[in-house]
ROMI-379700 format. One record per residue (C-alpha): residue in three letters; chain; x, y, z. Coordinates in steps of 0.5 Angstrom, whole numbers, plus 500, padded with zeros to 3 digits. Layout:
// ROMI-379700
+-----+---+-----+-----+-----+
:   r : c :  px :  py :  pz :
+-----+---+-----+-----+-----+
: ALA : A :   X :   Y :   Z :
...
+-----+---+-----+-----+-----+
// end
This chain:
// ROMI-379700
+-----+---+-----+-----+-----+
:   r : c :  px :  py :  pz :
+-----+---+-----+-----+-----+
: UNK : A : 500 : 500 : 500 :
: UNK : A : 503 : 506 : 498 :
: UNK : A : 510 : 503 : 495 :
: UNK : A : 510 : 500 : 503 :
: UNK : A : 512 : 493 : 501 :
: UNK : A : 507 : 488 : 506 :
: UNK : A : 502 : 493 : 509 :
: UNK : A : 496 : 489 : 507 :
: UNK : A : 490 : 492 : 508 :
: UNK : A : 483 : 486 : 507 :
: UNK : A : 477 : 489 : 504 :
: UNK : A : 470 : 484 : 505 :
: UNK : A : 466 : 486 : 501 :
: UNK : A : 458 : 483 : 501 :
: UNK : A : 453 : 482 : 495 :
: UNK : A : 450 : 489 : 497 :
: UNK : A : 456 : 492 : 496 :
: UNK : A : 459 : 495 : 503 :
: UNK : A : 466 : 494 : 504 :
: UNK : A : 469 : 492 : 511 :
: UNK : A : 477 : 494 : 513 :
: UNK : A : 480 : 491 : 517 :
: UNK : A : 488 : 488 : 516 :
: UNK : A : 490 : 482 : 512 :
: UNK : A : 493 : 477 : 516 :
: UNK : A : 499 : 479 : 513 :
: UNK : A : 500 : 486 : 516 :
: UNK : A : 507 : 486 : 521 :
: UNK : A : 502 : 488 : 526 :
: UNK : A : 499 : 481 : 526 :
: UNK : A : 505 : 478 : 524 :
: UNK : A : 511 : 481 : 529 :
: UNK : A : 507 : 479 : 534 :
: UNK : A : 507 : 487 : 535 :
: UNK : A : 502 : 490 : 541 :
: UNK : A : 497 : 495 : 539 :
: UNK : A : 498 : 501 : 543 :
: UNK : A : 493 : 506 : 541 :
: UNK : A : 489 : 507 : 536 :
: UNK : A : 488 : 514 : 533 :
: UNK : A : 481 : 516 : 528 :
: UNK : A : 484 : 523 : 528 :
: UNK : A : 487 : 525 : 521 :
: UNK : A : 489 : 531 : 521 :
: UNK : A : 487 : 537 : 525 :
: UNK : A : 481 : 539 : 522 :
: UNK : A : 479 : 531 : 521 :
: UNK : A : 477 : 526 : 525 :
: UNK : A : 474 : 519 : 522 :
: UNK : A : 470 : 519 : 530 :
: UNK : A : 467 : 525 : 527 :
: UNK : A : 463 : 522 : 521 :
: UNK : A : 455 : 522 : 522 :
: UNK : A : 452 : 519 : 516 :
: UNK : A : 444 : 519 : 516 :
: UNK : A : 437 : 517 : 512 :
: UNK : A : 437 : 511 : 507 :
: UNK : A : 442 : 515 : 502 :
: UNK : A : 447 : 515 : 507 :
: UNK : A : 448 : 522 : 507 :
: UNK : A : 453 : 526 : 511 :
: UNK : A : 459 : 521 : 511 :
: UNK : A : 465 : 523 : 509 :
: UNK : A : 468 : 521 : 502 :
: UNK : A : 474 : 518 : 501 :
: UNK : A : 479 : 516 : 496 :
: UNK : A : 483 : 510 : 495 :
: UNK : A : 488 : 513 : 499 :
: UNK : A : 485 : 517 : 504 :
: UNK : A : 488 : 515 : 512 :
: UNK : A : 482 : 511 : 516 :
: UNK : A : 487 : 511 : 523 :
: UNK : A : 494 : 511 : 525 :
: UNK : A : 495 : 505 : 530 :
: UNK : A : 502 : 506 : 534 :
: UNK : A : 504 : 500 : 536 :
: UNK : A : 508 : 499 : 544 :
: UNK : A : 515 : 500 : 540 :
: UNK : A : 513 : 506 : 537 :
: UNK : A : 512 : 503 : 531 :
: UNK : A : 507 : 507 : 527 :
: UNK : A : 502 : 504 : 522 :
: UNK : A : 496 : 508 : 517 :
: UNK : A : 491 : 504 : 515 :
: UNK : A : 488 : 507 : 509 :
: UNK : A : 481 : 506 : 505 :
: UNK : A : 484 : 503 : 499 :
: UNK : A : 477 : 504 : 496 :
: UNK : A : 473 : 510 : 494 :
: UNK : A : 467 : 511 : 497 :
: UNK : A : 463 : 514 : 503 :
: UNK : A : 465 : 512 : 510 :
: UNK : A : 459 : 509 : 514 :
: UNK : A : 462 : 508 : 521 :
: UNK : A : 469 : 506 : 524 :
: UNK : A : 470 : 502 : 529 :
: UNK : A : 469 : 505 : 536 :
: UNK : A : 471 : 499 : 540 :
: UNK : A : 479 : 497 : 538 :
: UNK : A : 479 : 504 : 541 :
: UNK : A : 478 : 502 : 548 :
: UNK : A : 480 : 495 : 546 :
: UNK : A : 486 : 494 : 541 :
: UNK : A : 487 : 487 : 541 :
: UNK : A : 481 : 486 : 537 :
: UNK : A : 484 : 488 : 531 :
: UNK : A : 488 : 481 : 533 :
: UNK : A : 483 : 476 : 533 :
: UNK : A : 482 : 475 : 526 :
: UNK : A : 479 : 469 : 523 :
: UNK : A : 476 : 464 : 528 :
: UNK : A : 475 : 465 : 535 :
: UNK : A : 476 : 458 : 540 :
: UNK : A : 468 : 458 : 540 :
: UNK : A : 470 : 457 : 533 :
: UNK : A : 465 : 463 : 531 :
: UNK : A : 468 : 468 : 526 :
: UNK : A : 471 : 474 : 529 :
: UNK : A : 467 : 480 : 526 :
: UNK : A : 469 : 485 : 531 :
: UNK : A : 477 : 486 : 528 :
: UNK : A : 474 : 491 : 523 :
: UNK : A : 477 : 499 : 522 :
: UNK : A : 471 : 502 : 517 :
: UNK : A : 465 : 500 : 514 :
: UNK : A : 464 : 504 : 507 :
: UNK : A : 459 : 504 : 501 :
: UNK : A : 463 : 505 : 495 :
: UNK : A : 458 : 509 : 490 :
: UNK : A : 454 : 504 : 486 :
: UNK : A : 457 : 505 : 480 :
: UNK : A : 464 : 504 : 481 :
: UNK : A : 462 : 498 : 486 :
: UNK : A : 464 : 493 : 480 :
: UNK : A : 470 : 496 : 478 :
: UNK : A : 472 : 496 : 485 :
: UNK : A : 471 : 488 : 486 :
: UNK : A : 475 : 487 : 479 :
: UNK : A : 480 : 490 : 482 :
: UNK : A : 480 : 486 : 489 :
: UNK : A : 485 : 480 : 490 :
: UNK : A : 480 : 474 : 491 :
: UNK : A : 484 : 470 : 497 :
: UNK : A : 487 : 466 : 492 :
: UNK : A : 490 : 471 : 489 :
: UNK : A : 493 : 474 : 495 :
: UNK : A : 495 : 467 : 498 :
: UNK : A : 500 : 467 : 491 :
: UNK : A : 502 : 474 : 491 :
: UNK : A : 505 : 473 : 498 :
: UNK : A : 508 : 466 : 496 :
: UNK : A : 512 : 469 : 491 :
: UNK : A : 514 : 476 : 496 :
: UNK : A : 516 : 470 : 501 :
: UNK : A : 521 : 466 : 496 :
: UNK : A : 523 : 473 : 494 :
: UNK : A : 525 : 475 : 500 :
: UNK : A : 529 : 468 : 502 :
: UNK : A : 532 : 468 : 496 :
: UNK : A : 539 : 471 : 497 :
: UNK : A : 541 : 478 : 494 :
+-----+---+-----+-----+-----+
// end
């Protein structure tokens, strides 16, 4: 993201077309066995994604975002800092309050020992507009895509330069 190698993003997207963000299995926050020390929503001083207030069937009054707009920053406890970005345009329907006071859930990715999936993990929620919704689908990787990217990055990095 951002000509940041392996700071993968997952995007879930369902039949009605709303996005959830969240990191991919393969973000060094999930594979350093780094712990989250904060999560900040606040963009820049005059955005903050807490502020965002969405309302009516329309969905009105969400911010947009481009592809590249930041959702948060998280700081990890050795001061290592990561911007999580939308990596899709659309309207910001809400962020998830909850890793605010509880960051450890962006770590409970797939399955929880009840063998239930984990749907608190996420970032954001966003509706792309209806007409960009299937380019932006084509553009996504499935998860076998993904899997072959990231097979191909981990013999590159373990082959000697």
């Amino acid at each position: 993201m951002k000509g940041k190698p392996c700071e993968d993003h997952c995007i879930l997207q369902h039949s009605n077309r709303i996005c959830v963000v969240t990191l991919a299995d393969t973000h060094p926050i999930l594979q350093s066995g780094r712990t989250i020390k904060s999560i900040n929503y606040q963009i820049s001083n005059g955005c903050s994604r807490l502020n965002n207030k969405v309302s009516g069937k329309s969905k009105r009054g969400g911010q947009f975002l481009t592809d590249f707009a930041p959702l948060c920053r998280i700081t990890c406890t050795d001061e290592t800092e990561y911007t999580i970005y939308s990596c899709i345009r659309g309207r910001l329907l809400e962020v998830n309050e909850s890793i605010l006071e509880t960051p450890t859930l962006l770590l409970e990715k797939c399955f929880v020992k009840s063998e239930q999936p984990s749907t608190e993990g996420y970032i954001a929620v966003i509706l792309p507009k209806f007409e960009e919704s299937k380019s932006i689908t084509e553009n996504l990787l499935s998860r076998e895509e993904f899997e072959s990217v990231v097979s191909k990055r981990t013999v590159g990095q373990s082959q000697p330069t």
